[in-house]
C-alpha positions in Angstrom: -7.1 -6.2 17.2 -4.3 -4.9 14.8 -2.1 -6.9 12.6 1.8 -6.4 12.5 2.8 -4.2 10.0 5.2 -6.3 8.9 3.3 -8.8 8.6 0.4 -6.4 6.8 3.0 -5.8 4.5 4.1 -9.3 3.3 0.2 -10.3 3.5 0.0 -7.4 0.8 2.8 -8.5 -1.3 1.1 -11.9 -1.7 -2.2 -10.8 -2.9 -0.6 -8.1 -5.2 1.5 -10.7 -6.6 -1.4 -13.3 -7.0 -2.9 -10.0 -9.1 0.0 -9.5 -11.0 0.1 -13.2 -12.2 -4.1 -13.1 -12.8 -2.8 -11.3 -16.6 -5.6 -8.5 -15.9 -3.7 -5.0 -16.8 -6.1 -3.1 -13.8 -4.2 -4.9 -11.4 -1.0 -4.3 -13.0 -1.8 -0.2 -13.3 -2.9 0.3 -9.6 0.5 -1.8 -8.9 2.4 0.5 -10.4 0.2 3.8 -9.3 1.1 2.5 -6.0 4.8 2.2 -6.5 5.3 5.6 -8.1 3.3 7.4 -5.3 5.7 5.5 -2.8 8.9 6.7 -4.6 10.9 9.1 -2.9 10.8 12.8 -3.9 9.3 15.8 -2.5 8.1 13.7 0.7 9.9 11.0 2.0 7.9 7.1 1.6 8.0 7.0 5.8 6.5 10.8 5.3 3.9 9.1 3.2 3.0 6.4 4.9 2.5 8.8 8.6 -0.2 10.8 6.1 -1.7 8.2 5.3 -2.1 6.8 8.4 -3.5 9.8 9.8 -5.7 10.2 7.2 -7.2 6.4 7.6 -7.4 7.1 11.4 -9.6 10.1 11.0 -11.8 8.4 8.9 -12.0 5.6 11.3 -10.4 2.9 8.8 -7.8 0.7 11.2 -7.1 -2.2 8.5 
């Protein structure tokens, strides 16, 4: 039913990669949204990640 999350990961960097190259600065801007709101600072990235998972859970969103 679920998909390694290291392999969710890698699957992820592809596609975001594939975006990157497509030249279309959206794609570019929520790439680096993304990247800032995973930087260390206040909350740790692993701190992050758990509330983000519990918030996707709640909702009912498992992908």
């Amino acid at each position: 039913m679920f998909i390694d999350t290291d392999d969710t990961r890698e699957l992820r960097q592809k596609y975001n990669l594939q975006m990157q190259k497509s030249g279309i600065k959206t794609f570019q801007d929520m790439n680096r949204i993304e990247t800032e709101a995973l930087e260390s600072g206040e909350l740790s990235q692993k701190y992050k990640e758990l509330i983000a998972l519990g918030i996707s859970i709640s909702q009912g969103c498992y992908g």
